[in-house]
Each structure stands twice: as C-alpha cells, then as structure tokens.
C-alpha beads as a LAMMPS data file, in Angstrom:
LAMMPS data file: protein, C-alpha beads

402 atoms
401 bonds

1 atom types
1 bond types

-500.0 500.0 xlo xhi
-500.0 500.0 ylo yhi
-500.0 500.0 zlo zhi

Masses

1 110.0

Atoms # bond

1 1 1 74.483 294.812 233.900
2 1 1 70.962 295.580 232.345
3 1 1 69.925 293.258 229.746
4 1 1 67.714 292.949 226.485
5 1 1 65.907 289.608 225.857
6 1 1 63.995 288.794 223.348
7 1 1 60.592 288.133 223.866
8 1 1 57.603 287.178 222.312
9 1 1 54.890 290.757 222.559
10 1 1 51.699 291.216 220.913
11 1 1 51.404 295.457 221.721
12 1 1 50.040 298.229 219.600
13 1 1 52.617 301.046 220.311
14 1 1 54.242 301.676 223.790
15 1 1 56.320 304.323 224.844
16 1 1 55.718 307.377 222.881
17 1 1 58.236 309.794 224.784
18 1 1 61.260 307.336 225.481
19 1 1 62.790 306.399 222.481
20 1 1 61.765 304.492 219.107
21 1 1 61.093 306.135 215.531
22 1 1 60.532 303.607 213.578
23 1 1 62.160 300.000 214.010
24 1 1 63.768 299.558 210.343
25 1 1 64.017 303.138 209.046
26 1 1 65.875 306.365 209.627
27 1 1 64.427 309.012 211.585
28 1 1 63.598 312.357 209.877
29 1 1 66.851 314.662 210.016
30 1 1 65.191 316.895 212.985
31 1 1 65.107 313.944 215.022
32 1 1 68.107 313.201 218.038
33 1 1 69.139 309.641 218.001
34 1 1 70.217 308.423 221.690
35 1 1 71.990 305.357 221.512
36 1 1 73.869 304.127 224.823
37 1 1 75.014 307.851 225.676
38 1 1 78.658 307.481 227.669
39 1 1 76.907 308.707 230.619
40 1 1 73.761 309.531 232.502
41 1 1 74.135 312.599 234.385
42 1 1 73.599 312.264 238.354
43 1 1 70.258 314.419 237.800
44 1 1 68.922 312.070 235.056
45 1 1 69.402 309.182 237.234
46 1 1 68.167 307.358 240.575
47 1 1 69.787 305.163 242.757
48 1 1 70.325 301.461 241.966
49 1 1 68.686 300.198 244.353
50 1 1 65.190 301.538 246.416
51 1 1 65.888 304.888 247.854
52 1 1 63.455 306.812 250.458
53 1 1 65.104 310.141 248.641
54 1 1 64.009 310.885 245.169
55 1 1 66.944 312.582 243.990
56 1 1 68.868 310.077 244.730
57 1 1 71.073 309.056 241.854
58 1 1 73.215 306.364 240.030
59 1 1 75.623 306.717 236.738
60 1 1 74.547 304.295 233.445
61 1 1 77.332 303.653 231.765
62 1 1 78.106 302.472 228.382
63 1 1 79.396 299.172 229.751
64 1 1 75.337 298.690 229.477
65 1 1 74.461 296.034 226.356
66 1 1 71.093 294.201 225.950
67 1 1 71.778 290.541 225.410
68 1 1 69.054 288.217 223.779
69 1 1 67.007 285.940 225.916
70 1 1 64.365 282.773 225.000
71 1 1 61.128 284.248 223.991
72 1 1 58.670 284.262 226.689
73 1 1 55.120 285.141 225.644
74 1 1 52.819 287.612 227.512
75 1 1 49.105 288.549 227.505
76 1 1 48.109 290.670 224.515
77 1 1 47.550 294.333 225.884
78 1 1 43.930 295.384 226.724
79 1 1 40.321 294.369 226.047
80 1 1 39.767 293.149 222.525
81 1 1 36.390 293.083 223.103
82 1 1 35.803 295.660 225.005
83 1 1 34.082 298.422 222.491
84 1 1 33.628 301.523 225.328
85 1 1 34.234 304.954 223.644
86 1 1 37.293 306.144 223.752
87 1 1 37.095 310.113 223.867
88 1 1 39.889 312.172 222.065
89 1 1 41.690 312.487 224.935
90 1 1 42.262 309.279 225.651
91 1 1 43.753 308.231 222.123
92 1 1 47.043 307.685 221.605
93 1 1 49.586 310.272 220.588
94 1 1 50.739 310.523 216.723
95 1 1 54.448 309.704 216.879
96 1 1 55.458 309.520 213.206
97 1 1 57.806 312.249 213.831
98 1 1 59.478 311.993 216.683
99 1 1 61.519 314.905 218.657
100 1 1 64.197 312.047 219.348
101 1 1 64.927 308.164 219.122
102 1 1 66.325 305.682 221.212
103 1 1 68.787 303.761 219.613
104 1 1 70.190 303.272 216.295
105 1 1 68.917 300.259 214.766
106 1 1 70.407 297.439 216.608
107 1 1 69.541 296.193 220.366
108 1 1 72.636 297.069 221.837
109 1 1 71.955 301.008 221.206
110 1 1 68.510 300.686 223.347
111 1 1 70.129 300.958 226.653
112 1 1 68.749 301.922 230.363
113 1 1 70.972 305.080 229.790
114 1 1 69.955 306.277 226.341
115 1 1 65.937 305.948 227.822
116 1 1 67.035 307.924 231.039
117 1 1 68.535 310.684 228.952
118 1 1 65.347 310.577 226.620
119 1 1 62.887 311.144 228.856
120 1 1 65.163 313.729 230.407
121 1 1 65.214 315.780 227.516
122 1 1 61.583 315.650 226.658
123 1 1 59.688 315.523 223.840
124 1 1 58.303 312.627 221.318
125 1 1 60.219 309.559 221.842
126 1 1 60.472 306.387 219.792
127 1 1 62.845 303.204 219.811
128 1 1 64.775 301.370 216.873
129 1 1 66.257 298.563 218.781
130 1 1 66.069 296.359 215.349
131 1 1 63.729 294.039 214.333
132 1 1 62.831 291.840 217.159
133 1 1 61.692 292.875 220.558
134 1 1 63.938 293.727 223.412
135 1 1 63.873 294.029 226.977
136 1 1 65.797 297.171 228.457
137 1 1 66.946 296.605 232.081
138 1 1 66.794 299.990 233.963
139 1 1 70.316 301.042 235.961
140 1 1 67.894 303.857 236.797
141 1 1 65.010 305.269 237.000
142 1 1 63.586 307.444 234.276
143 1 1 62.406 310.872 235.310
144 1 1 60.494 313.677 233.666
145 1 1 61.963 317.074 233.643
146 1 1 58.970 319.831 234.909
147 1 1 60.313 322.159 232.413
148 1 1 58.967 319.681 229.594
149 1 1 55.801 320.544 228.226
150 1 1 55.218 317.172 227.193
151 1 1 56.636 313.262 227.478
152 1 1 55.440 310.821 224.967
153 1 1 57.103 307.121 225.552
154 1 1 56.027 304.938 222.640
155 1 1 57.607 301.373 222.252
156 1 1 55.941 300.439 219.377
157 1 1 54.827 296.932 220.721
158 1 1 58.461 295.710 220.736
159 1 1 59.620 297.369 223.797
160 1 1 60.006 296.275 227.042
161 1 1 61.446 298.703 230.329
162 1 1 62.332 296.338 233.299
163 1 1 63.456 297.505 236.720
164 1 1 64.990 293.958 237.133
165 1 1 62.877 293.582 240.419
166 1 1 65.377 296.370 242.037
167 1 1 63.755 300.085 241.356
168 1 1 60.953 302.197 239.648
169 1 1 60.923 302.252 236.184
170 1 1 59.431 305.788 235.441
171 1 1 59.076 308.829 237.966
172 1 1 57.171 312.325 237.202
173 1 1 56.394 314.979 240.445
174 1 1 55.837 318.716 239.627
175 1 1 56.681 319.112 243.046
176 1 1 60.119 317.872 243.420
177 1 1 62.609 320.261 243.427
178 1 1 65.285 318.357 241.831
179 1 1 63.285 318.176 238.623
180 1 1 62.411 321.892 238.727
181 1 1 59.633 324.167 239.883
182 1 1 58.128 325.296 236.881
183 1 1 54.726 327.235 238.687
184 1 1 54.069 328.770 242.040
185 1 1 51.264 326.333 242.124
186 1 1 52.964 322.892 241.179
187 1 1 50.352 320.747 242.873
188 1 1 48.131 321.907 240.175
189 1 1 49.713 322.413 237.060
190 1 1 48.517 321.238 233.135
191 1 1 52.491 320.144 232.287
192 1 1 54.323 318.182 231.584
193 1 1 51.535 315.603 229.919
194 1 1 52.974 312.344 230.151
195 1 1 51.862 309.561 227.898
196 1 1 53.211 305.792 227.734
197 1 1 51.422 303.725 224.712
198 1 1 52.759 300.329 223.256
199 1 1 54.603 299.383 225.707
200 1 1 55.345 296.974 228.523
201 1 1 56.551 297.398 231.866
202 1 1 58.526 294.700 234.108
203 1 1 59.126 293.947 237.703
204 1 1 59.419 297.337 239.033
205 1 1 59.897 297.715 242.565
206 1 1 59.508 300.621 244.353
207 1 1 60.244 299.044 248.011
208 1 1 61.324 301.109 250.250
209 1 1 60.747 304.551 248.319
210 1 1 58.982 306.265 251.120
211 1 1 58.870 309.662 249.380
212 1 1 55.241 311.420 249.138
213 1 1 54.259 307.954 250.741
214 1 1 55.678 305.445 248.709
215 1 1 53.783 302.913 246.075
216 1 1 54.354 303.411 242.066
217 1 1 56.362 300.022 241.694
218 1 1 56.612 301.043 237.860
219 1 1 55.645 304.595 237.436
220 1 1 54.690 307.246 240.138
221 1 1 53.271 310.325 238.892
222 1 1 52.388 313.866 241.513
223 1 1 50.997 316.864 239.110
224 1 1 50.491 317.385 235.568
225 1 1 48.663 314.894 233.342
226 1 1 48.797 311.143 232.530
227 1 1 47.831 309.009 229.861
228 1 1 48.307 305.263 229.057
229 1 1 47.812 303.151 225.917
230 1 1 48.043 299.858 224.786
231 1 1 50.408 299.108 227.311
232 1 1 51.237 296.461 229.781
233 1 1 52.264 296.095 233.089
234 1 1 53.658 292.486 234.462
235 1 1 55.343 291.633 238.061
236 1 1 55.866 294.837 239.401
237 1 1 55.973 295.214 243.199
238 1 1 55.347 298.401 246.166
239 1 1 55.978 297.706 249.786
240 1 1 53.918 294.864 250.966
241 1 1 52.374 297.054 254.654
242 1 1 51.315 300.378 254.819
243 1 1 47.869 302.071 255.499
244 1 1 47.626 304.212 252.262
245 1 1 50.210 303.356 250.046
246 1 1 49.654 301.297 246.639
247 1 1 50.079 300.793 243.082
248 1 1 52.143 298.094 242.193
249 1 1 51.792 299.506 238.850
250 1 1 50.913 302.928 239.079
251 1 1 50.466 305.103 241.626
252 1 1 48.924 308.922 241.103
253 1 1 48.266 312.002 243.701
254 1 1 47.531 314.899 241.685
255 1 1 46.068 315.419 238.373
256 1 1 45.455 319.051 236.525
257 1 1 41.969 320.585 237.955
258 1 1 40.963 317.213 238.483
259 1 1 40.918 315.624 234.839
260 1 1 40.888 311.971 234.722
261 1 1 43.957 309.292 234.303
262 1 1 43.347 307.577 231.158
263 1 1 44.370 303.594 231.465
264 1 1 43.197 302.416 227.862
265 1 1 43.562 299.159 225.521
266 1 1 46.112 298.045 229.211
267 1 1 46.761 295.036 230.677
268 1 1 47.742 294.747 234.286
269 1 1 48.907 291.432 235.431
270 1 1 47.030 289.424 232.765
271 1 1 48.027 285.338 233.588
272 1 1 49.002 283.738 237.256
273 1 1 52.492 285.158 238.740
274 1 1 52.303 288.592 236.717
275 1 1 50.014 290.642 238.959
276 1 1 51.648 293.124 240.426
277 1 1 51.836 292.989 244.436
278 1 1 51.357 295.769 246.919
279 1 1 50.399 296.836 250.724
280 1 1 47.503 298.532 248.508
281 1 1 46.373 298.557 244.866
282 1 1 47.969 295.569 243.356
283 1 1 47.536 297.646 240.300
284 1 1 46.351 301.199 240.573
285 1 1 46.018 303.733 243.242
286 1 1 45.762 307.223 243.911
287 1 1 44.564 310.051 246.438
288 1 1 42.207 312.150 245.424
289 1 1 42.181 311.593 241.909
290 1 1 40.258 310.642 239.022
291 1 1 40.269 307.941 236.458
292 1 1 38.932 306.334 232.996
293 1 1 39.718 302.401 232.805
294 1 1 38.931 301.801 229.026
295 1 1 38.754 298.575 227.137
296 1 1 41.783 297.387 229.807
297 1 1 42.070 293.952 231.694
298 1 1 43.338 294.088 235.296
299 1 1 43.957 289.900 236.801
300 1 1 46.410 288.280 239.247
301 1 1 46.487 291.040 241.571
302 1 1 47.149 291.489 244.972
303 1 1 46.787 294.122 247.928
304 1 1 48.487 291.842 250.847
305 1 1 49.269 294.373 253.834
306 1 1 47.407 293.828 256.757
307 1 1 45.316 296.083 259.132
308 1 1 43.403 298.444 256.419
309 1 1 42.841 301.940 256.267
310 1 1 43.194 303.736 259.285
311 1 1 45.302 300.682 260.515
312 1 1 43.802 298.438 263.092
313 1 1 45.596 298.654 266.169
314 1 1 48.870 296.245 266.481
315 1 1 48.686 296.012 262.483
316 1 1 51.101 298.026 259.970
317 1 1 48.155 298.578 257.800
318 1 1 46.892 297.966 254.027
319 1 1 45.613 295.359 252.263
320 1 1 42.708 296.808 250.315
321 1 1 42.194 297.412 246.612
322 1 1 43.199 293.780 245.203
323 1 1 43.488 295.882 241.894
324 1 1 42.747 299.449 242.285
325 1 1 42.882 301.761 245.489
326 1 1 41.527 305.154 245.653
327 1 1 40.979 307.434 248.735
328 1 1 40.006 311.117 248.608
329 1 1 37.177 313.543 248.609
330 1 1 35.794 314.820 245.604
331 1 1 37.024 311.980 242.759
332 1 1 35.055 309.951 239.914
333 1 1 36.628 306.020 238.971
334 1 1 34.768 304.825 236.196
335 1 1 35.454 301.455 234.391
336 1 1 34.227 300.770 231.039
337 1 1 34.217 297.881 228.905
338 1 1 37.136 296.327 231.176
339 1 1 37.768 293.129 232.972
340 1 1 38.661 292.919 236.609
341 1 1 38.987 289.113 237.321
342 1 1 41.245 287.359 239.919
343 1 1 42.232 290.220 241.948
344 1 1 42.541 289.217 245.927
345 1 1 42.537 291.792 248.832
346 1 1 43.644 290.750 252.016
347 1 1 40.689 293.279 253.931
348 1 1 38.634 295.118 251.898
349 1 1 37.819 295.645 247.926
350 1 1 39.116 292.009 246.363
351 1 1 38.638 294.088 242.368
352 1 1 38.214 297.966 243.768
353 1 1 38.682 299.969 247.033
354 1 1 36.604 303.593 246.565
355 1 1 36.636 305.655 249.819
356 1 1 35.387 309.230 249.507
357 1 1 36.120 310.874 252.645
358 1 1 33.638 313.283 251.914
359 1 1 30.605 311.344 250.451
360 1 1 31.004 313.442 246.893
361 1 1 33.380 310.742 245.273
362 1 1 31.230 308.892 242.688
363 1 1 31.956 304.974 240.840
364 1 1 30.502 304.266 237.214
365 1 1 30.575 300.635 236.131
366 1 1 29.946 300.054 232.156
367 1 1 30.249 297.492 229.830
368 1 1 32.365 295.631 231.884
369 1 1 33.095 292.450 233.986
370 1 1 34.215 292.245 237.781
371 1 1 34.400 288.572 238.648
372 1 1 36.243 285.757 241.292
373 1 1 37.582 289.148 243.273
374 1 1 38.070 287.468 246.965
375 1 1 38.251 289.979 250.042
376 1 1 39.046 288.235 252.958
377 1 1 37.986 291.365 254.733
378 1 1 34.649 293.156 253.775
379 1 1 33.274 294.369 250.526
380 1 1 30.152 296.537 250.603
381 1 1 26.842 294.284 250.496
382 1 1 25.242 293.773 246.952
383 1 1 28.609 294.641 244.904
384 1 1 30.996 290.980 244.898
385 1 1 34.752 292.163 245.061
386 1 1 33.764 296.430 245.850
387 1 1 34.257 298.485 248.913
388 1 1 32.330 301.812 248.239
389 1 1 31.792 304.464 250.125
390 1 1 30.921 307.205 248.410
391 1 1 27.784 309.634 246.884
392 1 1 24.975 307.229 246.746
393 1 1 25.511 303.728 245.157
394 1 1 27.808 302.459 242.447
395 1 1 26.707 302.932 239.175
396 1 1 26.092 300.026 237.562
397 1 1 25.237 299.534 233.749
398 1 1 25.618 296.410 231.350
399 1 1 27.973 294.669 233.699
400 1 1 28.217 291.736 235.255
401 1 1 29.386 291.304 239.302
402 1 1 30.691 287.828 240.464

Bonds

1 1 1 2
2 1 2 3
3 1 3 4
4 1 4 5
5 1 5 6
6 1 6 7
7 1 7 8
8 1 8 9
9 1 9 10
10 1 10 11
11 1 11 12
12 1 12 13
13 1 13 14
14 1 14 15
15 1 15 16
16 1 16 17
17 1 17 18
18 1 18 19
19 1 19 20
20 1 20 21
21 1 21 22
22 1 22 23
23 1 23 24
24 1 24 25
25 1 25 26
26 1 26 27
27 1 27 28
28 1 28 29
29 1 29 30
30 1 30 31
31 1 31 32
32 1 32 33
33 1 33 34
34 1 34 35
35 1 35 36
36 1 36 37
37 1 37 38
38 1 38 39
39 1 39 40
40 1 40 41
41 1 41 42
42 1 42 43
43 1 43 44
44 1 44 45
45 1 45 46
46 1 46 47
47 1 47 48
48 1 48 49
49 1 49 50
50 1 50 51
51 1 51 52
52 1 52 53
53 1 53 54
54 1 54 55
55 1 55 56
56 1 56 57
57 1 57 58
58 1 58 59
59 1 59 60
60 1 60 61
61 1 61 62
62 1 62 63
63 1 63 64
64 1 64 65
65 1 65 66
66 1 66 67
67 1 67 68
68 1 68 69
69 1 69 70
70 1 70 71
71 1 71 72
72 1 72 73
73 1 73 74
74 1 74 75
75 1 75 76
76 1 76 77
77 1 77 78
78 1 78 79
79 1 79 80
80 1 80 81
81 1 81 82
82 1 82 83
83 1 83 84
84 1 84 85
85 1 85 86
86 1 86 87
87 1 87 88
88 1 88 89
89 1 89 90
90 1 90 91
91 1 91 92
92 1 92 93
93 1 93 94
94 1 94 95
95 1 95 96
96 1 96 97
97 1 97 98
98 1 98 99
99 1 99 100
100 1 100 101
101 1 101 102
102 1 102 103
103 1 103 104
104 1 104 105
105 1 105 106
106 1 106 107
107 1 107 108
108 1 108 109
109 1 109 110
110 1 110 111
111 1 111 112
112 1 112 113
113 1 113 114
114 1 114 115
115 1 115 116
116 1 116 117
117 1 117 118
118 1 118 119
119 1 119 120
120 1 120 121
121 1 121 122
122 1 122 123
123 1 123 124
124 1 124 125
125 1 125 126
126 1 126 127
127 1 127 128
128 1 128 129
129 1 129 130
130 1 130 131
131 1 131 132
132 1 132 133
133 1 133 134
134 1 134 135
135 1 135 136
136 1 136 137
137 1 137 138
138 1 138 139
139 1 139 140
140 1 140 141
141 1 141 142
142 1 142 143
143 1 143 144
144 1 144 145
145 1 145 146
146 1 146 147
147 1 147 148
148 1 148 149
149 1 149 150
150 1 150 151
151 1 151 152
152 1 152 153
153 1 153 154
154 1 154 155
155 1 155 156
156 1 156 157
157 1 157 158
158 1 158 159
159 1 159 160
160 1 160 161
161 1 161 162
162 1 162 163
163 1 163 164
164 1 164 165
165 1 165 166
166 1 166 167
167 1 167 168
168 1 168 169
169 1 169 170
170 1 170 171
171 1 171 172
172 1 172 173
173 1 173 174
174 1 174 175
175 1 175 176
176 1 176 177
177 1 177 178
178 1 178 179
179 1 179 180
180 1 180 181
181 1 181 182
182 1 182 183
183 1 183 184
184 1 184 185
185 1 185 186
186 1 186 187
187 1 187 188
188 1 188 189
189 1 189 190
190 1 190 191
191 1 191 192
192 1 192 193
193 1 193 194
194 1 194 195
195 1 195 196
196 1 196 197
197 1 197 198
198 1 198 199
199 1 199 200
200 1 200 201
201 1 201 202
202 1 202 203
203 1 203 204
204 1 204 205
205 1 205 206
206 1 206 207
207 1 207 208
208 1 208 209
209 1 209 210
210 1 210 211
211 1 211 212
212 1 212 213
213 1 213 214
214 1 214 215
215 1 215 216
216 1 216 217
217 1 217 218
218 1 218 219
219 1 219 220
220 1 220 221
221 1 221 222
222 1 222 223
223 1 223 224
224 1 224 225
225 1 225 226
226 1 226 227
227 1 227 228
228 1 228 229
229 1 229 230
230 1 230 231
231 1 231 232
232 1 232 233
233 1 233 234
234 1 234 235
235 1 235 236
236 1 236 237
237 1 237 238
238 1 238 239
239 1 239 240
240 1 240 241
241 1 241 242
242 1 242 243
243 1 243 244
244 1 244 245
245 1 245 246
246 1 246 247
247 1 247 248
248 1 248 249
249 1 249 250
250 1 250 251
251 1 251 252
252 1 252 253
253 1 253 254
254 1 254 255
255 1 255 256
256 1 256 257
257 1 257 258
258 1 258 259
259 1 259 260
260 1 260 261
261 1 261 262
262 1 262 263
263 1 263 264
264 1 264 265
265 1 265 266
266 1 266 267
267 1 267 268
268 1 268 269
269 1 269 270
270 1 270 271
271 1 271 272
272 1 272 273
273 1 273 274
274 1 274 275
275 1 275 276
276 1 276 277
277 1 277 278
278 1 278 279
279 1 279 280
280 1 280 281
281 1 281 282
282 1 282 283
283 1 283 284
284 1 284 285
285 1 285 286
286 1 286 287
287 1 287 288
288 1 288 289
289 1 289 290
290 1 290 291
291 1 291 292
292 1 292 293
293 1 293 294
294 1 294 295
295 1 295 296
296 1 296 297
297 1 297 298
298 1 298 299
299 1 299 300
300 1 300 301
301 1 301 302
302 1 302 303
303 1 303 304
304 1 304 305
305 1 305 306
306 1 306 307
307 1 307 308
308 1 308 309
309 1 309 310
310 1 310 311
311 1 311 312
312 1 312 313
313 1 313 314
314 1 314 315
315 1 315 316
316 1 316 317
317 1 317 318
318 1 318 319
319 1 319 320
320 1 320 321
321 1 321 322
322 1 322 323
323 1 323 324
324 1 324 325
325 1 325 326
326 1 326 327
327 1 327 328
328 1 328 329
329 1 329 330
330 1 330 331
331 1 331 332
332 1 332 333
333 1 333 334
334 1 334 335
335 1 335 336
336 1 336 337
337 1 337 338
338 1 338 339
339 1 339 340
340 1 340 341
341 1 341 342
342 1 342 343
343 1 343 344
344 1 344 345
345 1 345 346
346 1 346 347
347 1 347 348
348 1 348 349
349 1 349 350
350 1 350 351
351 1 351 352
352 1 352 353
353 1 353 354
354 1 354 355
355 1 355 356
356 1 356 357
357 1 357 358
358 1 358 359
359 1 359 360
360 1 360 361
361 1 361 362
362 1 362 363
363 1 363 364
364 1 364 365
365 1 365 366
366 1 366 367
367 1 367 368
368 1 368 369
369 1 369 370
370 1 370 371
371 1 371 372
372 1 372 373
373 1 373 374
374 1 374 375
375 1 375 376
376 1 376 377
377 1 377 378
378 1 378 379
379 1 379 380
380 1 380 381
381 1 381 382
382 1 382 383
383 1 383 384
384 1 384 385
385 1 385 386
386 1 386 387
387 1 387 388
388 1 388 389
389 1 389 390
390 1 390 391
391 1 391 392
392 1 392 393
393 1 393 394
394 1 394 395
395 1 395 396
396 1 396 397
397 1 397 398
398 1 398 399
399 1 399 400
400 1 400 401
401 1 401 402
C-alpha cells in the first residue's frame, strides 16, 4: 500500500504537471481536481515491480491512502550560492492556474493513482495534499502521453513521489508506441515539454528495466524536451553493471535538435546514504545529448559497475560517471555555478564521464566547484575527478578542481 509521510522539505515548487494548485485554496473553476481516482487504467500504469517491457502495467486502486510518518529532514534543493544566469528557458513554469490538481485538500486525496492519471492527461499540474508535506508512494509509474503538448509537475516544495525502492517514478519516450506516435520523426520531435520544479524524488529503482538500455531510476526521458527546477532527487537506484547504462536519477537519449536539459536550483544526493547508485551516472546520464547544470549540487554518488565502457573482457561493464555520464558525438555539458563533491566512480570520471566519440563534444566549467571526486580507475591528467575526451580541453573558468 503506498504511503504519505510527513516530512520535513525546504523546496521552492516541484512538480508543475502532476498535481497541486495551491495547498489551502480552491482551484479556479476550469481546473480538474484528481483525488484518488477508483482506478488507473492499464495504459496509465506500469508494472509493480521492474519490468524489461515498458508497457507493462499495474491497476492503483483506491484502497491507496497516504499515512503520516516522523519528519525526516533533507538537503535544501540547489545552490544557494551559486549566482550563474539562468536563461529564460531554464526558469520555472508559471503554475498559478493550473489545467488540473491533484487532490482535494487533505493527504489522503494525493494518491500514486490520482498522479498517474495526471500526468496522463497532460497539462499544468499542481497538488493540495493539505498543509503539511506528504510523501506519495508510486503503485506505478507515471507516464507522459506523446499526444500532450506539454507536462508541467509542480509540488510546490511539499511534495514528495517515491517509488518505494521497487520502480521508476516518471517515464516520457516519443518513441514508444504504447504512448502514441505523434510524428513520423519521433526521435526528434519539440513535444511534449516536460518540466518537474519543487519537487522531490525518492528511491526509484529502475532495476531490471532493460528497455532502450535501461538506467532512469527516477525519470527516463527519449524525445521531446526536459526541464528541472528546484527539485530534488534522494536514494534512487539503476542496475548496478552494464557498459552504457546510467542515471540513477535521470537518464536522457534524445532531446529536440539538440537543445540542452536544464537541471537548475537541484539537488542530487545531497548528505551520505542519499546518492543515487548506478552501473553508470550515479546521477545523470545520457547519449548524445546536451545539458545546462545551473546553481545545482550533485554529492554521495556512485557509478559502481565494473569493466567500463567498451567492457573489459571477463567484466559486465560500467562504473564511470560517479555523478554524471555522457557518451555521444556532437554534445555540449556545461556546469555552472554548481557543486560536484563526493561523487566516487569505480573506473573512470569520480564527478563527470564526457566521451565524444567523435572529438566535436565540448565541456564548459563555470563558477563552480568539483572536489573529493575519487576514480579508482583513470581520470584525464590535470582535471581531479574528469574523464574527457572530447574537442580540445575542458573549459575551465572561475572554478575550483580538487
């Protein structure tokens, strides 16, 4: 049975496209209220436990209701002294007026099955789960219609989405047939544009999902666009082996004509035994695609598979990327006013792994502070805690390397 504790968060806005309009007052009369719905349907849903299929599915039922917990208190989200620019496009969304709200006031209306059928339906989404935060146990995983133009999850700071340590919390791929082809060309497509702001997310595990390669222990994203704000991720988990497959937290393959993933005011991990845990990318990780790390702290992360990237022979593979993984051709990473401290990699990369297959990839370092990143492995000479290999040298302004 999924569960709703209350605990102690310190967040700026979360989930802008799941569920929450305001904590104490009514929504405007335009706006759906989904409080624990009877039932999920079968395409809304995934399984309840780790599936290789992604269609696979599981009914919510409205047997779900949160139940307090002690208050446990986790790191504030982001940077607070970070001060990089934060373009337009990487601000959070207005969600004063919401398309639709999860829950009705009290906690026991902010179920797992009122956020599946949310983000199902699209649109601006808000929480009123009362006055105190709650943590919403997932029965299932949340997934993105393609025929949305747009998914904004916005928690509000009180909001937390768990996977309870047994399945993916969040799941967008323009690709996958069971959410719709919406383009002849789905690999590269401007929509849906997903955003998550103001909100945490909790010991996902995507173990075991071996679609499009696996990784994405909270979210996995293929296609369309992605944006995160003030938002934190805490003890989620991908398979522990594997040659190219990460992201405890996130994990991204395609982006629209290349423009970047936006990971801003975000903490990943944040104080021992939250970093997330993966073969690759205790944190983040991708294939050919681009991000902007803004203002964000990434700590207590781990890439543990063994055997790196191809695999060494008699080895399953991984280990590389103690926070963020990338691998591609023609891809920019660039960190800016951030923190990546305490991250471990098992081979190669203890903060950052940046391959560029074909030399054009290039890493910009601003503002920021990589420090105490072990890789047992190999890190590229003259950069603590980096593999690179890439155009030229990484980029390095106004930041500090330990």
């Amino acid at each position: 049975m999924p569960s709703t504790r209350v605990i102690a968060l310190t967040l700026t806005g979360l989930i802008s496209s799941v569920l929450l309009a305001g904590c104490s007052s009514s929504p405007p009369p335009t706006t759906a209220i989904i409080a624990n719905p009877v039932a999920a349907s079968p395409s809304e849903t995934a399984a309840s436990t780790p599936s290789a299929s992604p269609s696979a599915t599981a009914t919510a039922t409205a047997a779900e209701t949160p139940t307090s917990a002690p208050a446990v208190t986790l790191p504030i989200a982001g940077n607070p002294h970070g001060g990089a620019y934060v373009p337009p496009a990487a601000q959070a969304v207005d969600t004063s007026h919401p398309t639709r709200v999860v829950g009705d006031g009290t906690p026991a209306s902010c179920t797992s099955a009122a956020v599946v059928a949310a983000v199902a339906a699209g649109g601006v989404i808000t929480f009123s789960c009362g006055p105190d935060p709650v943590v919403i146990t997932m029965t299932a995983t949340a997934k993105v219609r393609n025929a949305s133009s747009e998914v904004v999850l916005d928690g509000g700071g009180k909001v937390t989405l768990s996977g309870g340590g047994q399945r993916r919390i969040l799941y967008m791929d323009t690709c996958d047939p069971a959410q719709t082809w919406t383009t002849s060309h789905c690999q590269d497509q401007d929509e849906p544009r997903l955003v998550v702001q103001n909100l945490t997310f909790e010991d996902g595990n995507s173990t075991g999902q071996t679609y499009a390669g696996g990784g994405g222990g909270a979210m996995f994203v293929n296609g369309g666009q992605l944006k995160v704000v003030d938002s934190r991720f805490v003890g989620n988990r991908c398979d522990s082996t594997g040659p190219d497959l990460g992201g405890a937290a996130i994990r991204d393959l395609e982006q629209w004509q290349g423009v970047p993933v936006y990971i801003v005011d975000s903490t990943f991990g944040g104080a021992p035994g939250l970093g997330g845990v993966c073969s690759n990318g205790g944190a983040l990780s991708s294939i050919g695609v681009s991000w902007d790390v803004i203002n964000s702290v990434m700590t207590y992360n781990s890439a543990i598979g063994v055997g790196a990237n191809p695999a060494q022979a008699g080895t399953p593979g991984g280990g590389s990327g103690g926070a963020i993984y990338t691998d591609g051709d023609q891809y920019t990473v660039t960190i800016a006013g951030s923190i990546i401290e305490d991250n471990k990699a098992r081979e190669g990369g203890g903060a950052l792994f940046f391959v560029s297959d074909d030399h054009t990839g290039t890493l910009a370092v601003r503002s920021s502070t990589l420090r105490g990143n072990p890789s047992d492995g190999f890190f590229t000479a003259g950069y603590p805690g980096i593999f690179f290999l890439g155009a030229g040298k990484p980029d390095i302004q106004d930041s500090s390397l330990d």
